[in-house]
Structure formats: C-alpha cells, structure tokens
C-alpha positions in Angstrom: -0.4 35.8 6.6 -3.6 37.9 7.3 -6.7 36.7 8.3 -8.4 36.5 4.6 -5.3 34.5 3.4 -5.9 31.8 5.6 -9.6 31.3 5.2 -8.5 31.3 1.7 -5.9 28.7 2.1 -8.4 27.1 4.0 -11.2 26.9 1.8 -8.6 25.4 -1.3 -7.1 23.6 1.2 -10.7 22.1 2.2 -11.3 22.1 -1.8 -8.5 20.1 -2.8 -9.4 17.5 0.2 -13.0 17.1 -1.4 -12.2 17.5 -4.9 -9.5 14.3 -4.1 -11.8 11.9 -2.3 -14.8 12.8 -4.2 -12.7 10.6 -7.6 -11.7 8.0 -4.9 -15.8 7.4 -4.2 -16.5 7.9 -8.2 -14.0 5.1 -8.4 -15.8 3.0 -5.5 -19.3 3.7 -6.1 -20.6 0.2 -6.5 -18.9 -0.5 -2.9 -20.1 2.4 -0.7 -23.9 0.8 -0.3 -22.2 -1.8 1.5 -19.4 -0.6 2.7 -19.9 -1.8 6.5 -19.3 -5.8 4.7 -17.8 -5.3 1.7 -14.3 -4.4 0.3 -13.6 -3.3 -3.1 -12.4 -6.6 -4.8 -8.5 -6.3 -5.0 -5.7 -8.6 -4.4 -4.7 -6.9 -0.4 -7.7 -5.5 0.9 -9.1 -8.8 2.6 -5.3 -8.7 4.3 -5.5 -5.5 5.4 -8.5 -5.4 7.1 -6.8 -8.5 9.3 -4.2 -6.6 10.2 -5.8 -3.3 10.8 -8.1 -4.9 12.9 -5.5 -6.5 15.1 -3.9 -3.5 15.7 -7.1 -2.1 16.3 -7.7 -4.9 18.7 -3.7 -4.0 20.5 -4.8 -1.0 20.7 -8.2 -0.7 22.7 -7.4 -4.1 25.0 -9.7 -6.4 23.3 -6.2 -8.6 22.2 -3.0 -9.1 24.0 -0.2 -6.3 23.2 1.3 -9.1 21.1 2.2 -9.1 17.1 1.8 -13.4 17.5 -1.7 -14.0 16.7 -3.7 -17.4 16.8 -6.3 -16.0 14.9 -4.1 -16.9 12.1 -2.4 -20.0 9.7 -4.4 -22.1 12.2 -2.9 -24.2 14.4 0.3 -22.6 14.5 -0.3 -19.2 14.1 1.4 -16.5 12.9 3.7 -13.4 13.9 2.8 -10.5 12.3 5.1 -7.6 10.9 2.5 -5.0 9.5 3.1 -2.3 7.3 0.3 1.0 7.2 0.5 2.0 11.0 -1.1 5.3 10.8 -4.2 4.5 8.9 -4.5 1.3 11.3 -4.3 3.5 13.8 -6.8 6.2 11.8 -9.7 3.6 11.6 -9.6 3.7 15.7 -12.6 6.5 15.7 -14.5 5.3 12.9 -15.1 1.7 14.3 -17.7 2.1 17.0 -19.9 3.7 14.0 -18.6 1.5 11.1 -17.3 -2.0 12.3 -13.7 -2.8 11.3 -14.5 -3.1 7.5 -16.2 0.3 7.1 -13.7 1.7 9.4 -11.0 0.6 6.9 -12.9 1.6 4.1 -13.1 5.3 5.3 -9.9 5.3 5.8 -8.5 4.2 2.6 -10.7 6.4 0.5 -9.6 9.5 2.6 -6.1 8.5 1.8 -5.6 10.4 -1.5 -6.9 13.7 0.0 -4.6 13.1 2.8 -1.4 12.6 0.3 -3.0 15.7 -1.4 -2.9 18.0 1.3 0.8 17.2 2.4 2.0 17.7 -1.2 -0.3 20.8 -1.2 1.9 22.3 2.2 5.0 21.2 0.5 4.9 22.7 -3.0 3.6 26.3 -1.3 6.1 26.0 0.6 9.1 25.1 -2.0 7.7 27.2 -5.2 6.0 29.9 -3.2 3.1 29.5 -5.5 -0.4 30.3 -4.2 -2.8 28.1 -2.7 -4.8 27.2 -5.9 -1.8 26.6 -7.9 -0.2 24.3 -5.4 -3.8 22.7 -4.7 -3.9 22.4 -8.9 -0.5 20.7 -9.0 -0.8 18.6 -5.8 -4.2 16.7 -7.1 -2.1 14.9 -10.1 0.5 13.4 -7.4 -2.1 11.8 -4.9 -4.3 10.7 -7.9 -1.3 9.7 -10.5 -1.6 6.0 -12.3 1.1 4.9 -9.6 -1.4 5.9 -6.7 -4.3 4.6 -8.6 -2.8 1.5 -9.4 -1.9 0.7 -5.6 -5.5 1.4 -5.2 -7.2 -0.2 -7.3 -5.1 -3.6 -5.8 -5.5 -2.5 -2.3 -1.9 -1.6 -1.6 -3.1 0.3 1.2 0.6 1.2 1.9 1.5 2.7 -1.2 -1.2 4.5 -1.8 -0.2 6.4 1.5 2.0 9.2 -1.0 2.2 11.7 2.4 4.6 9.7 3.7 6.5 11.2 1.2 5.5 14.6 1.0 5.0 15.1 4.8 8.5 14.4 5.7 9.9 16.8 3.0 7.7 19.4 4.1 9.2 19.4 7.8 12.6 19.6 6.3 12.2 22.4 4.3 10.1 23.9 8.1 13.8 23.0 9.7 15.8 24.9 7.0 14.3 27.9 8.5 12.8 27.0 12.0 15.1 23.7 13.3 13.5 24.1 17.1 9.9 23.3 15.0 11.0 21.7 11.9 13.4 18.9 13.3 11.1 17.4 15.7 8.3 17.2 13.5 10.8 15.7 10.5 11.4 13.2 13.4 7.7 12.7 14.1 7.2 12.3 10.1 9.6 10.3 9.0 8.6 7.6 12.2 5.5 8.0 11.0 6.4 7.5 7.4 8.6 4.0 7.8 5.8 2.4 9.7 3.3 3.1 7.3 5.6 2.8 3.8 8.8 1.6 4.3 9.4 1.4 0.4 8.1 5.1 0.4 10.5 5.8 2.8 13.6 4.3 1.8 13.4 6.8 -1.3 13.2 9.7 1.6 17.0 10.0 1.9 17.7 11.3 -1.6 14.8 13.7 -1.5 15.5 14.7 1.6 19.4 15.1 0.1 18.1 17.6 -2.1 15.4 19.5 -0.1 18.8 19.7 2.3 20.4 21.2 -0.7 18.6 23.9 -0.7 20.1 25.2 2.6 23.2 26.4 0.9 21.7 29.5 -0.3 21.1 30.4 3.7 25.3 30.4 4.1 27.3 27.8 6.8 24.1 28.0 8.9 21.7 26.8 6.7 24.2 24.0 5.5 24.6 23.0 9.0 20.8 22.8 9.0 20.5 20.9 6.1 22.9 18.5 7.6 21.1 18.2 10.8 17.8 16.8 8.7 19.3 14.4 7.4 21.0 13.0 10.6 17.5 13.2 12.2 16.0 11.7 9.4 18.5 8.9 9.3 17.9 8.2 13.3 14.1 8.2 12.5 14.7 5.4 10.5 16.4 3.1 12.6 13.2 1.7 14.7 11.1 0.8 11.3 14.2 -0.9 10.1 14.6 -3.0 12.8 11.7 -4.0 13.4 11.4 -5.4 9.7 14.9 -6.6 9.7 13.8 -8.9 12.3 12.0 -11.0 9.7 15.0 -11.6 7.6 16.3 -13.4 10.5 16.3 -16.9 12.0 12.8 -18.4 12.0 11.9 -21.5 14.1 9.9 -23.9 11.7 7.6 -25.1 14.0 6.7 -21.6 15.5 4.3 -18.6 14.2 4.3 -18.5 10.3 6.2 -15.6 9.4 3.7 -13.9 7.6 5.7 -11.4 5.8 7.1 -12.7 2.3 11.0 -11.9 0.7 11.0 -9.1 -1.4 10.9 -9.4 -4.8 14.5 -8.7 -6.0 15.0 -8.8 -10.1 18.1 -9.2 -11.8 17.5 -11.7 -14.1 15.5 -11.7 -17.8 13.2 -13.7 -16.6 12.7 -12.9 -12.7 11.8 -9.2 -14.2 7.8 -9.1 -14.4 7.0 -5.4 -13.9 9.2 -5.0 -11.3 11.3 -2.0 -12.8 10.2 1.6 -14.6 10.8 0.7 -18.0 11.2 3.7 -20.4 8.8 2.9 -22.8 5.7 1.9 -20.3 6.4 5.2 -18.1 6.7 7.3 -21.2 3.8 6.0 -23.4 0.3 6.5 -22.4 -1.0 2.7 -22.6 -0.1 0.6 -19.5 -0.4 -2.9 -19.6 -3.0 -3.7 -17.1 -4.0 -6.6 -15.2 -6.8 -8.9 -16.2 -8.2 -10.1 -12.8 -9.6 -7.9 -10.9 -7.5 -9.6 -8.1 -4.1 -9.2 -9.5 -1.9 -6.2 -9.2 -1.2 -2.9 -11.0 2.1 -2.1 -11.6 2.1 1.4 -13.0 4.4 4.3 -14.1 3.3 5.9 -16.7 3.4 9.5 -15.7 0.4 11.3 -17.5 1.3 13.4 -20.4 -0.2 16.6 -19.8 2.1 17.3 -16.3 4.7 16.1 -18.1 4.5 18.2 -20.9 4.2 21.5 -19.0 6.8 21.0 -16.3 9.2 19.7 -19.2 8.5 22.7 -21.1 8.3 25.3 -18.7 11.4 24.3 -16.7 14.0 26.9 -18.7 12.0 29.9 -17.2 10.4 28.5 -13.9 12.3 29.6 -10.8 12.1 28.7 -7.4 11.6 25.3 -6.9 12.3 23.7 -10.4 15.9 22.4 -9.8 14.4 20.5 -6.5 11.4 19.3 -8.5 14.2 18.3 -11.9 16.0 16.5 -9.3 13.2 14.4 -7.4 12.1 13.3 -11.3 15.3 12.2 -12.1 15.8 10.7 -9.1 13.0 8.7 -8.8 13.1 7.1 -12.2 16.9 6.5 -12.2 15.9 4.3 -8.5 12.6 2.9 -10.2 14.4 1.5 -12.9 16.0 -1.1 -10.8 19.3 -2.6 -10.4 20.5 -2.5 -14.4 19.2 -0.3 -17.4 16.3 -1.5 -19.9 15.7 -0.6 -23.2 13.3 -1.7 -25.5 12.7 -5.6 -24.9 16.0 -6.2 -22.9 18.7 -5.5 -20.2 21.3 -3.3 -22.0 24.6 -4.4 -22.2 27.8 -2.6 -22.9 31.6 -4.9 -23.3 29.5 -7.8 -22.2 27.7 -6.6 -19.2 25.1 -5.2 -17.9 24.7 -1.5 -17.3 24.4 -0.9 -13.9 22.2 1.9 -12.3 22.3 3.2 -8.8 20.2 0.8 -7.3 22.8 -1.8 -7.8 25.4 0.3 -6.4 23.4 1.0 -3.2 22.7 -2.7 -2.8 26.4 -3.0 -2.9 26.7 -0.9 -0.3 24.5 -2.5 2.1 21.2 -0.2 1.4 17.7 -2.0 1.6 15.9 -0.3 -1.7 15.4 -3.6 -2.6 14.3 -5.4 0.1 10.9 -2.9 0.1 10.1 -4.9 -3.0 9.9 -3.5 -6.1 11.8 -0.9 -7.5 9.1 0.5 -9.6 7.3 2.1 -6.7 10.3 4.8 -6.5 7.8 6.7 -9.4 6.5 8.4 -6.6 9.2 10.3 -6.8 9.2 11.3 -10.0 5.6 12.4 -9.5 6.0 14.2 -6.9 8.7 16.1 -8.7 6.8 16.9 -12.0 4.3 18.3 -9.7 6.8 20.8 -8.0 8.0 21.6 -11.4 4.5 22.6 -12.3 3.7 24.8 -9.6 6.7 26.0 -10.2 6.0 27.2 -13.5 2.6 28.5 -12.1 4.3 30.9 -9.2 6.4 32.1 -12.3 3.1 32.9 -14.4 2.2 34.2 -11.3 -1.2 35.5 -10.4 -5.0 34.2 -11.7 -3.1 33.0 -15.0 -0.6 31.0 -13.1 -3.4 29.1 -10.7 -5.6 28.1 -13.9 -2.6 26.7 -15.6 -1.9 24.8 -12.7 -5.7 23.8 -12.1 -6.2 23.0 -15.7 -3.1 21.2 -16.1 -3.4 19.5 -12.4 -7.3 18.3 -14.1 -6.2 17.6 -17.5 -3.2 14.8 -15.4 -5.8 13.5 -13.0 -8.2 12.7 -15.7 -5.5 11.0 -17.9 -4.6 9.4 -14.8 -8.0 7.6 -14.8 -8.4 7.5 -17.7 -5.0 5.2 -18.7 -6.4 2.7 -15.8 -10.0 3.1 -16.3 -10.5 -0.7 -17.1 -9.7 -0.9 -13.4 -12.8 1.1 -12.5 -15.2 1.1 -10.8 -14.4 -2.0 -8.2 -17.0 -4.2 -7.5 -17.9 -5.3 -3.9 -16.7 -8.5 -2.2 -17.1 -10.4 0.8 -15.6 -14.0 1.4 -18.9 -15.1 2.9 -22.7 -14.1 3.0 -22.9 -11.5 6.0 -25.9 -13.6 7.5 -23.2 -16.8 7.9 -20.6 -14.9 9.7 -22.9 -14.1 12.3 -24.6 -17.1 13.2 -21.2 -18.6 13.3 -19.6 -15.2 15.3 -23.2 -15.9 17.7 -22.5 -19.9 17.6 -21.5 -20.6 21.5 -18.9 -23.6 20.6 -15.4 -22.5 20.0 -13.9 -24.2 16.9 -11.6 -23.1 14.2 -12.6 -22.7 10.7 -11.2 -24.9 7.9 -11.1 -22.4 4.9 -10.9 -24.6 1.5 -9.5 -25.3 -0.8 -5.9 -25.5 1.4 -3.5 -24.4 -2.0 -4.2 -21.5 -3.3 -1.2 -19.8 -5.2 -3.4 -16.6 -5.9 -4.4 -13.9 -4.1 -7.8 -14.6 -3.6 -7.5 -16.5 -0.6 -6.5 -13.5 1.3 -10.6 -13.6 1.5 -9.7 -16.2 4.7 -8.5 -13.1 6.5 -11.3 -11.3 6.2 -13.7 -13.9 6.4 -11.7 -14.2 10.0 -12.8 -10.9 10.9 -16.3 -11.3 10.3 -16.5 -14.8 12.4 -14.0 -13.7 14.9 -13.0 -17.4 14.9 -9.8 -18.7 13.6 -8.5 -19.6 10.3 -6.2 -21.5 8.5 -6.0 -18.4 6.1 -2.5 -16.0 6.1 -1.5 -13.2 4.6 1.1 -15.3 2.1 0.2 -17.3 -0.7 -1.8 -21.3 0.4 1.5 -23.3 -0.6 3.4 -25.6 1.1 6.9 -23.4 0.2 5.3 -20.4 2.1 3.4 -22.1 5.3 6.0 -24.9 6.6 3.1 -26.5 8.5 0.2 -26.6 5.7 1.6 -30.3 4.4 0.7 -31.7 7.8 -2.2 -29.9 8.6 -3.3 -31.2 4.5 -2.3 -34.9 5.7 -4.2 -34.8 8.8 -7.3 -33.0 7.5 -7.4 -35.7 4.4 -7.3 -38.5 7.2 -9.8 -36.9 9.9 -12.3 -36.9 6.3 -11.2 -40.1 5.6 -12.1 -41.4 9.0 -14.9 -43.5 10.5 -16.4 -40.8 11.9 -15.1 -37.4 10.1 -17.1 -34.9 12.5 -15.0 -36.5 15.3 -11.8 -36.4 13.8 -12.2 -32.4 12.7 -13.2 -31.9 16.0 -10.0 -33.1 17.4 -8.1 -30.8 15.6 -9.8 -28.1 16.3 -12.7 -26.9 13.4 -15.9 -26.3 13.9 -16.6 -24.9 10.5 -15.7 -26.0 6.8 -16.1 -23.8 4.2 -15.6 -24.4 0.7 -14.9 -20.5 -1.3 -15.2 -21.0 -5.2 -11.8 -19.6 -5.7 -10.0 -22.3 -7.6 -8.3 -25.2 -6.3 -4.4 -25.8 -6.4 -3.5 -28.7 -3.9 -5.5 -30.6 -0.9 -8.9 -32.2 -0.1 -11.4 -31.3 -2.5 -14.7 -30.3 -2.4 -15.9 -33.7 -3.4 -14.3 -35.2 -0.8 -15.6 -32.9 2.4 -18.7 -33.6 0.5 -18.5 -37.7 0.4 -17.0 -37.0 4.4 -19.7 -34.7 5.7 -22.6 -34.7 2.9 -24.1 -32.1 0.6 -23.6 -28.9 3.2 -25.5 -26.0 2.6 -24.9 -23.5 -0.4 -25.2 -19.8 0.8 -24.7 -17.1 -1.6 -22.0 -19.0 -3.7 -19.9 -20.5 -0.5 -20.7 -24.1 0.5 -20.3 -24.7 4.2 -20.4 -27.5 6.8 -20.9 -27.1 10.5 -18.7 -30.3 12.8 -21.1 -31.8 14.4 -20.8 -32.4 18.2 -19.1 -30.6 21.1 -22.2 -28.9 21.9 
C-alpha cells in the first residue's frame, strides 16, 4: 500500500469513526450538557457505572484487588462477576478529567465507532472492497436496530459489536500471516469474552467459516484454519470459567451473587422476546418498549441492506458465501431452541421443531446461558454487511463505494428510524448532585438505606449509581429488590420496620449501620413505606423529587 492509500484509508477510516459517534451524540443530545452527573435514562446504565467504577477502583489501588464488594446489597455485600472489561478498563484515562460518570459516558458513545472500525478492517479485508465501500457497509452493522436497541437500554455489553468483528478480522490475518494473526486472535477473542460473552459464544461458527476459507490456500491453509479455531477455543476457556463459577454453589449468608440465571425459553409462555421471530426481523415495525427504563429487544434487520445484499448475491464474488453464511447463521442461533412461525411454536408429528440451539444445548454448549438467543442477530448483520461490500468490490470503483455509502446511509437511517420513539434519552440522576456531595463531604460513616426495599423493576438500579456519587454504601444491587433475588433483604426489611418502629428510630438505624434514608419516587413493591420513615423520622427534606433523612447521632 503506498503512502497516498493509507492517508486515504486513514482519512475514511477517521470518517467512518466520526460519522458513527456523531448519530450516537444526535441520539444523546439532551444528556451531553450534563454528562459529568447524568446517564441517559435506560434500564443498565446506573449498574454499569457501579461496576465500571469498581474496576476502575481495582485498577488504580483506590479498592482492594477483590470482586467482593461492601459497597453493595448492604450489609452482606456482594461478589461481583462483570461483564464489559475493555470499556471498564477504556474509561481509566478519561476519569481524572470526567469523574466516573462522564468517563463512562465517553466511553459508551465511542462504542459504535469502535464496532465500526473493526467491521470496517474486516470487510476490506474479506471482500477486498475499497476503503469507502467497506466504511459504507460497516456503518449499518455498528448502528443496526440490534446495536441501537442495546443502546438505548444501556446494554453496554452488547452494544460492544467489535467483539465480534475484531476476532474475525485476526483470523482471516492468521490464514495468511499465523506468527501475527494467531496471537492477536488470542488477544481478541480474551478480549472479546470478557467484554461480551453472548457475543462471543456466537464466535465459534463465524470463526468456522472465516476458517473455511483457508481451503482455497491447499493443506497449509486448512491446517491454518484449523489452528484458529484451537486458539480461539483456548481463548475461551478463562471467560468461561470465570462465569461458570456463578452457576456454582453459593453460601446463603455470604456476598449476594449479583449475577442473575439466564433467561432460557422453551415454553409458550416463558418466550417474551427472547428469540428472532420471522415476522418481527423481517417487517419494518418493531414492537418497542414503553418505559423508557425497559428493554429493547430488536431484530429487525433494515430493509435497504437487506435488499441489496439479497439481490446482488448471484453476481457478487469474494466474500458473499462468508457473508450468506454468517446471515444464516446467526438467525438460525437467534431463533432459539425450537422454530416460530406466526403466533406459535411449530409443531410437526406432535413436537416441536427443533433448531440448532437445542441441539447444542444437548451437547453441553452454553448459547443459552448468555441469555437470550435473540442477540445472535449480530450475526446476521454483520453478514448482510459483508454481502454488501461484496457487491460494491464487484461494481467496483466510484460506482461500487456510492452504492455502498448510499445503501450503508439509507440502513442506518432506517435503523433509527424503526426505534426512533427510543430517541433522544433524557438525562437521569438518582439524586440531586448537591445531595451526594454533602453526604460524600459528611465526616460520619453510615450506610445508606435506599427506599422503597422491593422493587421488581429496573429502576432501582438508580441505588448503584446513587452509590457512586456518595461513595457510601447501599442496600442497592445489580438484580431485581425481591426477596427471591437477595436471600438477606427479608431480614434486613424486618429489622429496618422494627428499628422505625422503635422508641428511638435514629438509634435503632444507627445500629445497623445507615446514616442516610432516602426515599426515590420509583414505585413501591414490598417493605416500609414512605409514610412510615415519615411517622419514624418526620417530614425529611424534599430535594429535587427525592425525599431524604439524615440519622441523627454518632457525630
């Protein structure tokens, strides 16, 4: 490559980068004023910041090298297994400047130009198609309705789509250069199941085919191809046991477990939108949720990619049967455990028609312990994008690049456009700014009792970040506020409704350990209410929509 060719790839490569985080801030706008406080509203954000910020913590020596934290599911604690390494680990430079929540902001909305520019090095490199072209048919991949769903609900994870790319992109580097490529598919794919283990676990079958493709080198590159997968597969093995481990034994009275069962569907009514269902991938009108706190469950795949790459696949070339086969692929695994058609499981003799992901459950592999199956779309996206650059480096030239960059557009818009009434998120913060830091500045130690204590929504995830604000501990854990889910929330309910119930209810919160109450208008599902801290401790003080009471005594 000469000179002018790379400050050409650079410049589409720097393009593509802007172009992809300048949506993600259109998306955000209300948010980026405060951005240093606030998170975009969402049902995982609030958790996320916890957690990055306690790796963050790990990290620099401000917190023990421990994944048990106190600052958590107060007074037990809880033992963390987080998901999204690398952009914990990403927000590192950005906090002296930021604080943890700007620092995770940042990093989240550079997240789709990141996914963009490993798809971008992976379709050159498996089409041949130029730099614009790729750039035109990697923006619909990091920007689909699955990535913008996972967004827009703060499935910071998900939304991480170069852990798929980035892995594939060093395999097809050790097809022709193992010495380079195999380390760095080593580095990727370690990378890749610490940050998105469901991403991951769809890896093998891509990678399966990417391996294909060293046939057409002879025995050597079949030997190579072989080799990828075995150091793919070993690459694997740390990130699944270290989540294995929470499917293990669990000592009741220890750390909450703060890590949830996957989601596992086989049933009518377990199904929820769990699975790719024909008709909602196929059709251009998603159901969508209403709260701005629930989740997005997406896979409609936007017409105008699909169109083209469908079209265009009898005279594309290189690349299309690799691109075919991660579509197909990634449906068939998205669609769960048994086929759906229409309003139903289909059944044939009786029973149900099995799929693949049955099969591979049979046989001991995980894809379902990620959660749900749907999320294999990714794959299917990233193949309808292959098969459109593709069909661009068979065009070839200035036509092919504007019929990838038109049709790349044309996807991206639909893409926001089929979730638009997710846009833009508003702002949030569990409590006023102003609050946090009197009580982060407030010299007596004292955990904080975050009400109400059941909460079977995702709004109390707000605790979490509240925690981060404060610094002090909370009752608050990354699981939903039920007895079923936190083991030692029924206690800590019966002692709190006594200690408020008590002669002298400052005293008796003391002893367990608050020195803050504070009531979130969030909906109430089980435990004191705010009438009674109120007849315990009097009116408190309303700030900004939150209600709060300071224990009295201990100074």
């Amino acid at each position: 490559m000469s000179p002018g060719d790379r400050e050409k790839s650079a410049a589409v490569a720097l393009g593509l980068a802007l172009v992809a985080t300048a949506v993600t801030l259109a998306l955000h706008h209300p948010v980026l004023p405060l951005a240093r406080t606030h998170v975009p509203v969402s049902a995982f954000h609030p958790g996320h910041v916890f957690i990055f910020d306690h790796i963050a913590r790990m990290v620099t020596g401000d917190a023990p090298w421990s994944l048990v934290t106190e600052r958590l599911a107060y007074p037990v604690g809880a033992e963390l297994r987080p998901i999204a390494w690398v952009p914990a680990l990403l927000t590192l430079p950005f906090r002296p400047l930021l604080g943890p929540i700007g620092a995770y902001n940042a990093v989240v909305w550079m997240s789709p130009a990141l996914s963009a520019l490993a798809a971008w090095g992976l379709i050159r490199r498996l089409t041949g198609a130029g730099p614009l072209a790729a750039a035109g048919a990697a923006l619909p991949f990091a920007l689909s309705p699955f990535a913008l769903g996972c967004l827009a609900s703060g499935q910071t994870a998900k939304v991480q789509l170069w852990a798929l790319a980035l892995p594939l992109w060093a395999a097809s580097v050790a097809l022709e250069r193992p010495r380079l490529g195999l380390p760095l598919l080593a580095g990727t794919v370690v990378a890749a199941s610490f940050t998105s283990p469901s991403l991951t676990l769809q890896l093998p079958f891509a990678l399966g085919l990417v391996a294909l493709g060293g046939l057409s080198l002879g025995w050597r590159g079949a030997a190579r191809g072989a080799g990828a997968l075995g150091v793919a597969a070993l690459s694997m093995l740390p990130a699944y046991l270290f989540f294995r481990a929470v499917t293990g034994g669990h000592d009741p009275d220890g750390p909450v477990q703060a890590l949830q069962p996957a989601l596992r569907p086989t049933l009518m009514e377990d199904i929820g939108n769990a699975i790719a269902r024909l008709r909602a991938t196929l059709l251009p009108f998603p159901e969508l949720p209403v709260e701005p706190t629930d989740t997005a469950h997406l896979t409609v795949l936007p017409w105008p990619i699909l169109v083209v790459a469908l079209l265009a696949l009898p005279w594309s070339r290189k690349g299309r049967w690799i691109g075919l086969g991660l579509a197909i692929a990634g449906f068939l695994l998205a669609s769960g455990e048994y086929l759906w058609w229409a309003e139903g499981f289909v059944e044939v003799g009786g029973h149900l028609l099995g799929l693949p992901a049955l099969y591979l459950g049979r046989l001991g592999y995980p894809l379902s312990d990620s959660g749900m199956y749907y999320r294999a779309i990714a794959t299917t996206t990233l193949g309808l994008s292959i098969l459109l650059a593709a069909a661009a480096a068979r065009v070839g030239g200035r036509r092919g690049a504007l019929l990838a960059v038109l049709v790349g557009l044309a996807a991206t818009a639909e893409a926001v456009r089929v979730t638009a009434p997710l846009w833009p998120r508003a702002p949030y913060a569990p409590i006023p700014a102003a609050l946090a830091a009197r009580m982060a500045e407030d010299p007596v130690p004292g955990a904080v009792l975050d009400l109400p204590m059941e909460h079977h929504g995702n709004h109390a995830e707000g605790y979490m970040l509240a925690a981060v604000q404060h610094g002090r501990a909370t009752i608050g854990a990354p699981l939903l506020l039920r007895p079923e889910d936190l083991p030692h929330l029924a206690a800590l309910e019966r002692d709190v409704v006594a200690a408020l119930e008590a002669e002298d209810p400052d005293a008796a919160l003391r002893a367990l350990g608050f020195r803050y109450v504070v009531w979130h208008p969030i909906g109430w599902d089980g435990g004191p209410g705010e009438a009674d801290v109120a007849a315990a401790l009097g009116p408190g003080t309303l700030e900004e929509g939150v209600r709060w009471w300071r224990v009295e005594g201990g100074e």
